[in-house]
C-alpha positions in Angstrom: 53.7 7.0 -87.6 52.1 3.8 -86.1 51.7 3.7 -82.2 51.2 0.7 -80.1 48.4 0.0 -77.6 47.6 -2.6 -75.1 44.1 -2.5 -73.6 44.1 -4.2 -70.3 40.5 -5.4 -69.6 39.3 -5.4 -73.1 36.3 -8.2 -72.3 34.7 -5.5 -70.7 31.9 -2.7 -71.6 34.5 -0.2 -72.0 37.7 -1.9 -73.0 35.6 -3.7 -76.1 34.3 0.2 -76.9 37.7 1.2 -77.3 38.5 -1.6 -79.1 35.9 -0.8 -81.6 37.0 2.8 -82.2 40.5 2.0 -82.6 40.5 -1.3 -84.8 39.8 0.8 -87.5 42.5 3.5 -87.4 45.6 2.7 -89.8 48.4 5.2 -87.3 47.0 2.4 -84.3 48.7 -1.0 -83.7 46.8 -2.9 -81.3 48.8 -5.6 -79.0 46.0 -8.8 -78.3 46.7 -11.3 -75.8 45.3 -15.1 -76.0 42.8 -16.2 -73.6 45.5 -17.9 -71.4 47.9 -14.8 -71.4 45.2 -12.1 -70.2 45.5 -13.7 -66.7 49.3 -13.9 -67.2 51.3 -11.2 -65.0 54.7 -12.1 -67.4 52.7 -11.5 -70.1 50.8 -8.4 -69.3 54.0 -6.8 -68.5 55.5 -7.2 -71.2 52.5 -6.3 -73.6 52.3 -2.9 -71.4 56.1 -2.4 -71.8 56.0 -2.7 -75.5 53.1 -0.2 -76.0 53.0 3.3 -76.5 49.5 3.4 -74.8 48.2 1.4 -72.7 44.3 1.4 -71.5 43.3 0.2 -67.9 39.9 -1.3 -68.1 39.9 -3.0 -64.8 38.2 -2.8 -61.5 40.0 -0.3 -58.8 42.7 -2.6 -57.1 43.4 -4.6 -60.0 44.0 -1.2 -62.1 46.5 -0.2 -59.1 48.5 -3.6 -59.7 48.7 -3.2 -63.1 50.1 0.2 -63.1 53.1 -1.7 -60.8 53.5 -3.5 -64.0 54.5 -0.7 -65.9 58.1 -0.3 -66.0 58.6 1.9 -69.3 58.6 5.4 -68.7 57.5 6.8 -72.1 54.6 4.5 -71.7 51.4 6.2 -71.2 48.8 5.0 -68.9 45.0 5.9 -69.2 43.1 4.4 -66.2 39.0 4.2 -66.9 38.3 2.5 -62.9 38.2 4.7 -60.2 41.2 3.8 -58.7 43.5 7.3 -59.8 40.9 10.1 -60.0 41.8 11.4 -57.6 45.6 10.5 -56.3 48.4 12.7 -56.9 50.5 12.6 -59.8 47.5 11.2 -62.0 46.0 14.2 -64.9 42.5 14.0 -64.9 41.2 13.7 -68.0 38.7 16.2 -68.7 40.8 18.5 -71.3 38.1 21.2 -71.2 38.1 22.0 -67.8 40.9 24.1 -68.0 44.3 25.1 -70.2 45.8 23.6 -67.2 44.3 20.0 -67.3 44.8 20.0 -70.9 48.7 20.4 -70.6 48.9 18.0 -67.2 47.4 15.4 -69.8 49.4 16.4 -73.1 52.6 16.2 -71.1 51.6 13.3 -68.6 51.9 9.8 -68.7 49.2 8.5 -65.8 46.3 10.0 -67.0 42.8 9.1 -65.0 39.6 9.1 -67.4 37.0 10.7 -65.3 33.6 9.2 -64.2 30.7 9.2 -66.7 28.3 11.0 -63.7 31.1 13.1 -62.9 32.1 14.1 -65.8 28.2 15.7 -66.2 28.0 17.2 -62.8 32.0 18.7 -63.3 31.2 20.1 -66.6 28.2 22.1 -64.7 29.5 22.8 -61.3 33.0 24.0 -61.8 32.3 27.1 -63.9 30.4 27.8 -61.0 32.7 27.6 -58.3 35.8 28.9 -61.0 33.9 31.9 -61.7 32.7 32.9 -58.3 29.2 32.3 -59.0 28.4 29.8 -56.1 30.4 29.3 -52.9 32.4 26.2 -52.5 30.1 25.0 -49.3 26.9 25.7 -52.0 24.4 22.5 -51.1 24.7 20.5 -54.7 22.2 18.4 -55.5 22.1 16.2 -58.5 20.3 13.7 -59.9 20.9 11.7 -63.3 20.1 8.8 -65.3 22.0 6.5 -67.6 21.1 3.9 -70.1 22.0 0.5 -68.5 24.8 -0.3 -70.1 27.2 2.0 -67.6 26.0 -0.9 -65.4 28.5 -3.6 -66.9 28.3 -7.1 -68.2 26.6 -8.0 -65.1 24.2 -5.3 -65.5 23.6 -5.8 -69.2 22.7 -9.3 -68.6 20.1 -8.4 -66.0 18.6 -5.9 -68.7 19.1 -8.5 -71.8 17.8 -11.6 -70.0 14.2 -12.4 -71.5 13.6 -13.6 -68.4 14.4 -10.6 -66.6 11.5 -9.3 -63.4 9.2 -6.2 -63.8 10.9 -4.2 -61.6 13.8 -3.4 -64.3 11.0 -1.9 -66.3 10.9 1.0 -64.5 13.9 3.2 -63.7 15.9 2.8 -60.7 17.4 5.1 -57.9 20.5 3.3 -56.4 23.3 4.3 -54.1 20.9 5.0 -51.5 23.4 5.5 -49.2 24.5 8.6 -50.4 28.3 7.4 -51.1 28.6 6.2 -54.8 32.0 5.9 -55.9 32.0 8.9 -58.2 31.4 11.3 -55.3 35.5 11.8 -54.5 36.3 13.1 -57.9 33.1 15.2 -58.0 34.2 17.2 -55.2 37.9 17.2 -55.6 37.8 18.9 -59.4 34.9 21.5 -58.7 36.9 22.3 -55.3 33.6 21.7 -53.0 34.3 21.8 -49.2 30.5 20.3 -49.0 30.2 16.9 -50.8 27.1 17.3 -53.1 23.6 14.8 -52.6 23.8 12.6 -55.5 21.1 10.8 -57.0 21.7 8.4 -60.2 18.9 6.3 -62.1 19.9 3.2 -64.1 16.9 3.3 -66.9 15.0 0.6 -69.0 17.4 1.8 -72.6 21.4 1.1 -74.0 23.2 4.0 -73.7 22.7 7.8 -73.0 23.2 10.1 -69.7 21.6 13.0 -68.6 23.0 14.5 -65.5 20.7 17.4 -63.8 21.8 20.0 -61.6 18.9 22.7 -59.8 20.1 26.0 -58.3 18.2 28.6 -56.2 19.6 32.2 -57.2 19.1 33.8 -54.5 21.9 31.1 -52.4 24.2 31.6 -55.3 27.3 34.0 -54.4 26.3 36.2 -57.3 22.9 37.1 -59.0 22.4 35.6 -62.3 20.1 34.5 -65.0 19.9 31.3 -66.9 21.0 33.8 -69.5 23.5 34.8 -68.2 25.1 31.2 -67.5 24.6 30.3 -70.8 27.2 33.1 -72.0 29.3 32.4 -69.1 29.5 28.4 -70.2 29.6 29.2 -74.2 32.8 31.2 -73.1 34.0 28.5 -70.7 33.9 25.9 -73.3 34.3 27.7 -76.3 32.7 26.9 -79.7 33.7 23.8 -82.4 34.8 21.7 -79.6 33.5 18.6 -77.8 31.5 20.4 -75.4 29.1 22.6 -76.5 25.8 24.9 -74.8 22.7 23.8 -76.8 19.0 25.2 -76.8 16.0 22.5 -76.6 12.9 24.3 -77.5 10.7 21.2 -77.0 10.2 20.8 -73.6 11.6 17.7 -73.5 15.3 16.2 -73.4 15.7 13.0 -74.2 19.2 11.6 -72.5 20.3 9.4 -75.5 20.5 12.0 -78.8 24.6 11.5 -78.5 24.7 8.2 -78.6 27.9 7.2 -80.2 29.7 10.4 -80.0 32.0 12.1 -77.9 30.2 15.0 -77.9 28.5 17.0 -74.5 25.5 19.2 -74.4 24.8 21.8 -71.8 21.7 23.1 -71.4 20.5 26.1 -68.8 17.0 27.0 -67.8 14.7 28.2 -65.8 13.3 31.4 -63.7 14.1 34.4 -61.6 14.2 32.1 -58.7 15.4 28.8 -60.1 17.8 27.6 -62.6 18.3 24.3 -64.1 21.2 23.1 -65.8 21.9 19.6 -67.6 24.5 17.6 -69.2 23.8 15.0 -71.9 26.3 12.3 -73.5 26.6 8.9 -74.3 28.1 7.2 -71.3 30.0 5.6 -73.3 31.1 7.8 -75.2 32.2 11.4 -73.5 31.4 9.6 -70.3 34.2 6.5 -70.9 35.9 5.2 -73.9 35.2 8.4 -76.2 37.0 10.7 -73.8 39.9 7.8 -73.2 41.0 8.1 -76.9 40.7 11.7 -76.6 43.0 11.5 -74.2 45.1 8.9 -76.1 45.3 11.7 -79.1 46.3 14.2 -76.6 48.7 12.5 -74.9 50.3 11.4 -78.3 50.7 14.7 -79.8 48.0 14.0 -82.4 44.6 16.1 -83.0 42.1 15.1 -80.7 39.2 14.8 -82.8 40.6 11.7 -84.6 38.4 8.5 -84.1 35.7 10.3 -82.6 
């Protein structure tokens, strides 16, 4: 069976990713508009009623007016902005979170692809807070760094430009202001009453993510090892899938080793008084347009794995 999909945005970072991936799958029929008809409303309407799938690679309010476009109800929307992570009514699209976000996204039709930073700190925090390990006003803090291409075209260009100043030679700590965008859906899905400090890098390579959470044991609700979290998350994520608990017995983790995959590694270490726990992925990959045609395959009744 051959499915249709529209990708709405696909100039961009993400949209073209997507594009890539599924271009080359025979079951996928992808609808392309001209130049002229990707600023079109008539158009776009019609391309997203006609499609199976359709894939939201926007910024936030145009995403929201787009979804107004959609008029089919056995069309399925996956939205990669911001805009739906966390409104009512929208899956979010972390299938190994839980059985339950797995079948809210399998049955749904307004899916909301999570954040690449979020999806790191998630994939460590809410086995915490799920498990009564930590308390839901536990002080977070996390800081992680990213290839620069989670920066978009903008952002590549800066890092592409021969021309480009010193200072992008280094890395670089933004949303100084303690509010980035991701924060919302970071809170919302590991059930925090206390929003977590968040510090993210953009770095001097592509692609690649690693996304660093410290704990004290002895402010954590229960006393546990790094040991012991690495059983607790091998359970929570089970084995063969996407996610996975690794070992690195170098001393060193380097964040872009999944580039190109969809694949996430967690890693837990540390000492009787401190524990450290880290998430690596491709930002691209786990962290965007990997885990939207995951959720495409879901949502279409199909095996997950396929295309990724």
């Amino acid at each position: 069976m051959t499915h249709t999909v529209f990708i709405d945005g696909k100039a961009g970072t993400t949209g073209l990713r997507i594009y890539e991936r599924l271009e080359k799958r025979e079951d996928i029929r992808i609808l392309s508009l001209s130049e002229e008809e990707r600023k079109n409303t008539a158009a776009r309407r019609a391309a997203m009623n006609d499609s199976d799938v359709v894939f939201l690679c926007l910024p936030d309010e145009a995403a929201r007016e787009a979804v107004a476009l959609a008029e089919n109800p056995d069309t399925v929307i996956i939205d990669a902005s911001t805009a739906h992570r966390t409104k009512e009514g929208w899956a979010y699209g972390f299938p190994e979170l839980s059985h339950a976000h797995r079948e809210a996204i399998v049955h749904g039709k307004r899916i909301a692809n999570p954040g690449c930073y979020a999806s790191g700190f998630i994939s460590l925090v809410r086995p915490l807070i799920v498990n009564g390990i930590a308390d839901a006003d536990y002080p977070f803090v996390c800081h992680a760094v990213s290839g620069y291409s989670g920066a978009g075209k903008k952002g590549i260009a800066q890092y592409t430009d021969p021309a480009r100043g010193a200072s992008l030679d280094t890395p670089r700590l933004y949303a100084l202001d303690l509010n980035h965008k991701h924060i919302p859906e970071m809170t919302k899905e590991c059930g925090l009453t206390r929003k977590p400090v968040f510090s993210p890098y953009i770095c001097d390579y592509e692609c690649g993510m690693s996304v660093t959470v410290p704990l004290f044991a002895s402010l954590l609700k229960k006393r546990v090892s790094a040991e012991d979290l690495r059983e607790l998350f091998a359970a929570q994520y089970g084995a063969g899938g996407f996610v996975s608990v690794g070992r690195e017995e170098s001393g060193f983790l380097s964040a872009n080793a999944l580039n190109g995959t969809n694949r996430m590694e967690i890693f837990i270490s540390g000492n009787e008084e401190q524990i450290l726990l880290v998430s690596r992925f491709d930002n691209l990959g786990k962290g965007a347009s990997g885990a939207a045609i995951q959720n495409m395959n879901l949502a279409l009744g199909l095996d997950e794995r396929i295309g990724l």
